[in-house]
C-alpha positions in Angstrom: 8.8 -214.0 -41.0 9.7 -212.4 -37.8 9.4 -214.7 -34.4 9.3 -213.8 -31.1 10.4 -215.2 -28.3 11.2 -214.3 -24.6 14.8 -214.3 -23.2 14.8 -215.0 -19.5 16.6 -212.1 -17.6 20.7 -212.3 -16.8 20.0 -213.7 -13.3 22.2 -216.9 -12.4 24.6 -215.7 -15.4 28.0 -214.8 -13.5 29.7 -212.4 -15.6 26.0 -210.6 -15.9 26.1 -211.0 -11.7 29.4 -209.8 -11.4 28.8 -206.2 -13.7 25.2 -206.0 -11.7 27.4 -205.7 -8.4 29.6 -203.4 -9.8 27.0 -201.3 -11.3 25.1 -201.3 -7.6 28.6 -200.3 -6.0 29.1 -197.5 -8.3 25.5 -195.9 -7.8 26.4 -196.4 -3.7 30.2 -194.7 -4.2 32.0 -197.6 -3.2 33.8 -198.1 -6.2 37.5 -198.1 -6.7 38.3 -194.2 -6.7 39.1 -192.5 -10.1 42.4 -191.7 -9.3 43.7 -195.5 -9.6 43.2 -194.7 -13.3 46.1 -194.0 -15.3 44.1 -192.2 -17.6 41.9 -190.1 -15.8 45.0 -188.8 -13.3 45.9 -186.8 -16.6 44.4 -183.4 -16.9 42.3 -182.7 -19.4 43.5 -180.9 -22.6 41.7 -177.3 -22.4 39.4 -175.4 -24.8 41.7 -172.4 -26.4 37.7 -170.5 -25.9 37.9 -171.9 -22.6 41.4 -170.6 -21.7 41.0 -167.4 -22.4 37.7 -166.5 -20.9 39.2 -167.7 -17.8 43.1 -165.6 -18.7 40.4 -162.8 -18.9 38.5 -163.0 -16.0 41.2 -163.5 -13.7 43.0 -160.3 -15.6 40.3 -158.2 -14.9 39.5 -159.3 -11.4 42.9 -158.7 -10.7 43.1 -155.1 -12.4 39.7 -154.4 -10.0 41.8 -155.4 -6.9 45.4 -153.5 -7.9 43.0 -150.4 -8.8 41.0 -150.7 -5.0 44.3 -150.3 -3.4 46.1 -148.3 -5.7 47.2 -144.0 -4.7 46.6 -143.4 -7.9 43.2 -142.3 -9.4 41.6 -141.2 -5.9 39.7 -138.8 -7.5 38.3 -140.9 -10.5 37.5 -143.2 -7.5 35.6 -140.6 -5.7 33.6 -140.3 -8.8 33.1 -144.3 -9.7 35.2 -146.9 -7.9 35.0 -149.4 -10.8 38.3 -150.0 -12.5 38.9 -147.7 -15.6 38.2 -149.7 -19.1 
């Protein structure tokens, strides 16, 4: 047999009132800042895919900057200015 019955809502309960305020204050911004917690000042661990896609990126954007201003290759460069592959 299944009976049911309704609960009147968490209002006048102080521990209910208490997370309800702190709920509203973290929607607002006006919580205590992340940094106060030990475990989120940490870094986060990172994704070996993650890792190198960046490594890469960064390699190449560098390779397209060192080839911009090198002396060498003018004439490749006169041609196509992208960095050789």
């Amino acid at each position: 047999r299944i009976r049911i019955q309704w609960v009147p809502g968490h209002v006048g309960v102080e521990g209910n009132e208490n997370a309800d305020i702190g709920a509203k204050e973290a929607a607002q911004g006006s919580s205590t800042p992340l940094a106060t917690h030990s475990i989120l000042s940490q870094p986060l661990p990172r994704n070996k895919a993650a890792a190198i896609a960046s490594y890469t990126k960064a390699s190449k954007q560098t390779w397209a900057e060192q080839w911009k201003t090198s002396t060498n290759g003018k004439f490749t460069r006169c041609f196509d200015d992208a960095p050789p592959s």
